[in-house]
C-alpha positions in Angstrom: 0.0 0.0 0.0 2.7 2.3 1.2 4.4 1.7 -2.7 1.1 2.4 -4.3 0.9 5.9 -2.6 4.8 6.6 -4.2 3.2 5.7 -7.6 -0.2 7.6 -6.9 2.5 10.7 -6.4 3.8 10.0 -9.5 0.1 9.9 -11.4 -0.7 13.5 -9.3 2.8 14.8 -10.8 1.4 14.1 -14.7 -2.0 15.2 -14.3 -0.6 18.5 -12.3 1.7 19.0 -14.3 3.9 20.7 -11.9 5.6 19.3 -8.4 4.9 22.3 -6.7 0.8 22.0 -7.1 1.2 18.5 -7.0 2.6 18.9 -3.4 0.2 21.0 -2.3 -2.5 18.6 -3.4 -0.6 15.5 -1.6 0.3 18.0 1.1 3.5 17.0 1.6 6.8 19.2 0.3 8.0 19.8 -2.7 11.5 18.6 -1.8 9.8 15.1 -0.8 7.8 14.8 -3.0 10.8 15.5 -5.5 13.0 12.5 -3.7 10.1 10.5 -4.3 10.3 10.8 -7.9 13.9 10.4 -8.4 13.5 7.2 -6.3 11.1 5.8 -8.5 13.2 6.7 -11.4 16.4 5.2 -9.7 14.4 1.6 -9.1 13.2 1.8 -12.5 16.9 3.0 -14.0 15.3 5.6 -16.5 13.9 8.9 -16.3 10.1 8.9 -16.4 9.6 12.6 -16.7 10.6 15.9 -18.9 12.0 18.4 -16.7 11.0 21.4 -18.7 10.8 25.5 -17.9 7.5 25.5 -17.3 6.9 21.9 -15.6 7.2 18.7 -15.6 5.7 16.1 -18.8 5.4 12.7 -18.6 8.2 10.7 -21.3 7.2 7.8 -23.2 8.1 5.4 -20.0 6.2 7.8 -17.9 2.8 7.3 -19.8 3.4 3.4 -19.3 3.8 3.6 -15.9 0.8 5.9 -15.7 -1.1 3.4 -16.6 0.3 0.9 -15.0 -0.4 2.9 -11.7 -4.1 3.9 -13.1 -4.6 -0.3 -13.3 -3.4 -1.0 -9.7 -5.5 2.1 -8.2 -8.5 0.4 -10.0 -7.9 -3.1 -9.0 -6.9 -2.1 -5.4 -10.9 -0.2 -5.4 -12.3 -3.3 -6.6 -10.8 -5.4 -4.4 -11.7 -3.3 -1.4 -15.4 -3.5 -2.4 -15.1 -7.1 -2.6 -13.6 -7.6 0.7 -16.4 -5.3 2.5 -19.1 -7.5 0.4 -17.6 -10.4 2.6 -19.1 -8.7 5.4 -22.3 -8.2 4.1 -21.8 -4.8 4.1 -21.1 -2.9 0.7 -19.1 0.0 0.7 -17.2 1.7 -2.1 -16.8 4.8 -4.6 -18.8 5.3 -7.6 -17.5 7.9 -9.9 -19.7 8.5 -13.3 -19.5 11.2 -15.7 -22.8 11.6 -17.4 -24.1 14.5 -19.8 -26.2 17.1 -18.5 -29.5 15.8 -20.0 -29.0 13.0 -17.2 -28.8 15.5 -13.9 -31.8 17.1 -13.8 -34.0 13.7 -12.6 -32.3 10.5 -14.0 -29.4 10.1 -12.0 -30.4 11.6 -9.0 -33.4 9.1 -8.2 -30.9 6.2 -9.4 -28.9 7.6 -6.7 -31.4 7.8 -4.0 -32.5 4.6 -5.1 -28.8 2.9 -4.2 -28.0 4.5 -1.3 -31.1 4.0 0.2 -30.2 0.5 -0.2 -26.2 0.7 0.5 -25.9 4.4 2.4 -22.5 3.3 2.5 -21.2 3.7 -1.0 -19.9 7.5 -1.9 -20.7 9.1 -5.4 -19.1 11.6 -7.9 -20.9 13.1 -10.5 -19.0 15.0 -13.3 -21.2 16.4 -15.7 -19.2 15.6 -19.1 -20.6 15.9 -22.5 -19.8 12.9 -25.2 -16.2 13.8 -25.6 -15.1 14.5 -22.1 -16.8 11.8 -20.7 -15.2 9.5 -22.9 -11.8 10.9 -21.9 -13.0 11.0 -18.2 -13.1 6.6 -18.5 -9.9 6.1 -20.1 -7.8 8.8 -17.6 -9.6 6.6 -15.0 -11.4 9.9 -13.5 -14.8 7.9 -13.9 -15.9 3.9 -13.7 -19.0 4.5 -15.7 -20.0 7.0 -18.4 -23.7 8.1 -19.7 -23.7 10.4 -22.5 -25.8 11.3 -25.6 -24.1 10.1 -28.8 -20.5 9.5 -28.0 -17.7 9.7 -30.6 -16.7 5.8 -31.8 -14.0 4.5 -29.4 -12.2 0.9 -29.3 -11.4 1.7 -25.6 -15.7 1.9 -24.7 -17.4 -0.7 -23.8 -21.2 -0.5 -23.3 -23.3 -1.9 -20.7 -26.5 -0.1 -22.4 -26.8 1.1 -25.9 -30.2 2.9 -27.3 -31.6 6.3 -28.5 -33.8 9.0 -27.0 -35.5 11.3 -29.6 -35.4 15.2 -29.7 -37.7 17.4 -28.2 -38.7 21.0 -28.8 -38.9 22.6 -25.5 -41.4 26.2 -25.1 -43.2 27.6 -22.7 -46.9 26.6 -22.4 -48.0 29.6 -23.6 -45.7 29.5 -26.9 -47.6 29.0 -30.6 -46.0 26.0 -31.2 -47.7 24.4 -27.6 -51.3 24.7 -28.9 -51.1 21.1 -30.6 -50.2 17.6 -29.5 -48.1 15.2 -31.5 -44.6 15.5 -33.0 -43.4 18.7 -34.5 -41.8 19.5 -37.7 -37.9 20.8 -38.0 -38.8 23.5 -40.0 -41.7 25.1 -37.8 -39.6 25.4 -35.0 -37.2 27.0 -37.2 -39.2 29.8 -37.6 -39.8 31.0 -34.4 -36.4 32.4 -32.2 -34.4 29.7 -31.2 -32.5 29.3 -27.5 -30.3 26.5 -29.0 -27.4 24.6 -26.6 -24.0 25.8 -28.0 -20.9 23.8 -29.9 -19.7 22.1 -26.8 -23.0 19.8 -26.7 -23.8 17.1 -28.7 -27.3 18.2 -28.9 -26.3 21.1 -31.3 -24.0 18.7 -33.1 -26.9 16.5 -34.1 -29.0 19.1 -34.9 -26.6 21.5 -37.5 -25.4 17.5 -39.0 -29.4 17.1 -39.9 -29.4 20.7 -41.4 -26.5 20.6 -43.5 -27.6 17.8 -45.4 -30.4 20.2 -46.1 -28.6 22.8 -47.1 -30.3 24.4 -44.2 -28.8 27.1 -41.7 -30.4 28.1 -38.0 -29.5 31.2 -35.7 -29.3 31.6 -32.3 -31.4 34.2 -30.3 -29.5 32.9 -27.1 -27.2 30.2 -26.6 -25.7 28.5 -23.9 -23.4 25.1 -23.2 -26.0 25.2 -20.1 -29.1 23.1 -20.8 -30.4 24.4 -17.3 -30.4 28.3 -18.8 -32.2 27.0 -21.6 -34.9 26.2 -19.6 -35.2 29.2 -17.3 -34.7 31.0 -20.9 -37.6 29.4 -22.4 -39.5 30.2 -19.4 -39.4 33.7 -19.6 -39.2 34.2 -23.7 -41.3 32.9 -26.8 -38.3 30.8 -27.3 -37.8 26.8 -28.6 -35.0 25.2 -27.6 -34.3 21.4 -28.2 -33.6 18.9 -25.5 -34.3 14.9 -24.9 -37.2 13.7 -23.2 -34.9 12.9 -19.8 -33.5 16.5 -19.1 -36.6 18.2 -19.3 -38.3 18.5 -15.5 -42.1 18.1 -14.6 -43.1 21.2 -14.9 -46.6 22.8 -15.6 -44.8 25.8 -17.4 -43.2 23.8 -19.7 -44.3 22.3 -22.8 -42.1 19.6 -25.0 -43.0 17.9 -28.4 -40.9 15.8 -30.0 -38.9 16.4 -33.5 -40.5 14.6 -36.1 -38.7 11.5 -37.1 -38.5 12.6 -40.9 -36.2 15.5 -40.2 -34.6 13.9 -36.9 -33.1 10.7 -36.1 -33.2 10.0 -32.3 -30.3 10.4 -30.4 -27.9 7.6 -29.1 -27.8 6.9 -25.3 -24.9 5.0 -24.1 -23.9 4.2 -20.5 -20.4 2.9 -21.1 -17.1 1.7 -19.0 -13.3 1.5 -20.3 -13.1 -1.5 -22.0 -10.9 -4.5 -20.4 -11.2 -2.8 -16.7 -13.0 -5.1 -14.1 -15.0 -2.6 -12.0 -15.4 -1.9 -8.7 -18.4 -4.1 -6.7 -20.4 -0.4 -6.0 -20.0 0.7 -9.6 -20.9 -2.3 -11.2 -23.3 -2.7 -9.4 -25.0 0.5 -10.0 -24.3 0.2 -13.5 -26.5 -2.9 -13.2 -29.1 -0.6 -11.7 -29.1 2.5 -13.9 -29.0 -0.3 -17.4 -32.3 -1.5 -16.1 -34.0 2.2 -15.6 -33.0 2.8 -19.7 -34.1 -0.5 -20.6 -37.7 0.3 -18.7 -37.6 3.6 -20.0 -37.0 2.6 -23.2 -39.7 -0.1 -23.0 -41.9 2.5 -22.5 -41.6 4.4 -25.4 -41.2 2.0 -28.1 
C-alpha cells in the first residue's frame, strides 16, 4: 500500500503538471515529493519525466507507468469493495461522468435509489458531455460514463446502448404548444431559437441534420448550459431542443418531439473502459441505472 501511494504521487505529478501543485494537493513538500520521484526513477533506471521551464511532462516510459499505476488504483478499489461485500456490508466509490441531460432527474433518483439500499457507497458526478466523458473513463477519473451520442472509441465498452428522440422545448403559452403530436424541423425554425452551444452534442446532431439540407439556423440565445435554456424558455417565446430525460415536470413547460423525418433520435450510451474489471459499488450500480434505460425505453417504443 505504502508503494502504491509513491506511484499515486507519480500519477498527481502528470495530471498536475507541476511538483509544486502537486505537493500542495498531496500536502507533503515539494522537496519530498521530488526525492520520491527520483527514487522511482532510480528503481526503475530511467527517467520517467521531462523536466521542462515551465513543468514537468510525462516521457514515453512515464505514460506506461501511468497506466500501469491507473490499473493498480482500480484493481486495489475493486478489491476493497469485494472484501467489504464479505461482510455483508457494501461500501465503495462510484465515480460517473454523465451528460447534462442525465442530472436534472435521471441520475439523481438512481442515486437515491442505491443509497437507500447501500448508504454506504460514496458518489461523484461529473457532468461531461460525449467527448469528455469519454476521456474521463480512459484517464480513470470515472468507472461508468452516460452520454448522448459519443464519438466511436475501441477503448468503450457498453453496458446499455439505445436512443432518446429530440424534443422541442417552449413555454406553455408558446404558438407552437397549442397542438399535441410530433413537430416538424422547420416550424420550429421559424420562431427564435434558444439552441445549446458547440460544446453539446445536442447542437452537433441538430446543424449535422441541417447541413444535409442545405439548411442554416440562428441563435437568439445560446448556452453550453441546458439548465439556462430552460429558465430562458421560461421567460421568452423561445424553442430550444432537448431529450425527453432533461426536461423536468413542470406545468410551465411544454415539449413535443422532433418529427422523425427531419430527426433521427439520439444515441444513449452508459459505457465503461473496455478490459477494466469494475469496482463491486460501480458495477453494481451500472446494473441498476441499465435496467432504468431499458424500462424507459420499453416505455416508449
Amino acid at each position: 500500500m505504502k508503494h502504491l501511494r509513491s506511484l499515486t504521487a507519480v500519477a498527481e505529478v502528470a495530471r498536475s503538471g507541476s511538483i509544486r501543485r502537486a505537493a500542495e494537493r498531496l500536502n507533503i513538500t515539494p522537496s519530498a515529493l521530488t526525492r520520491q520521484i527520483q527514487d522511482i526513477e532510480y528503481e526503475l533506471g530511467t527517467p520517467i519525466f521531462e523536466r521542462l521551464a515551465q513543468g514537468m511532462r510525462l516521457n514515453a516510459a512515464g505514460e506506461l507507468l501511468v497506466r500501469h499505476i491507473r490499473d493498480q488504483a482500480a484493481d486495489l478499489d475493486r478489491v476493497r469493495s469485494q472484501i467489504a461485500d464479505l461482510s455483508g456490508v457494501r461500501r465503495g466509490h462510484v465515480a460517473l461522468a454523465c451528460s447534462q441531460a442525465f442530472v436534472t432527474r435521471m441520475i439523481p433518483e438512481e442515486v437515491e435509489t442505491y443509497r437507500t439500499q447501500f448508504p454506504q457507497v460514496a458518489f461523484s458526478v461529473q457532468v461531461r458531455d460525449h467527448v469528455q466523458a469519454v476521456a474521463a473513463l480512459v484517464s480513470f477519473e470515472a468507472d461508468l460514463a452516460l452520454v448522448l451520442q459519443p464519438p466511436p472509441s475501441a477503448e468503450l465498452h457498453a453496458l446499455y446502448a439505445g436512443r432518446q428522440s429530440l424534443c422541442a422545448l417552449m413555454r406553455a403559452s408558446h404558438p407552437l404548444a397549442a397542438q399535441d403530436g410530433p413537430v416538424r424541423l422547420r416550424d420550429c425554425l421559424a420562431h427564435a431559437l434558444a439552441l445549446p452551444d458547440r460544446s453539446l452534442a445536442i447542437r452537433h446532431h441538430i446543424e449535422h441534420a441541417l447541413a444535409r439540407r442545405g439548411v442554416e439556423m440562428r441563435a437568439t440565445v445560446e448556452s453550453g448550459s441546458l439548465e439556462f435554456l430552460r429558465n430562458v424558455v421560461l421567460r421568452e417565446d423561445v424553442v430550444s431542443f432537448q431529450v425527453p430525460s432533461g426536461i423536468p415536470d413542470d406545468l410551465r413547460l411544454r415539449s413535443r418531439l422532433i418529427d422523425t423525418r427531419d430527426l433521427e433520435p439520439m444515441s444513449v450510451v452508459l459505457a465503461q473502459l473496455r478490459g477494466r474489471l469494475l469496482p463491486v459499488a460501480a458495477s453494481k450500480f451500472a446494473d441498476q441505472l441499465a435496467a432504468r434505460l431499458n424500462h424507459q425505453a420499453a416505455l416508449t417504443a
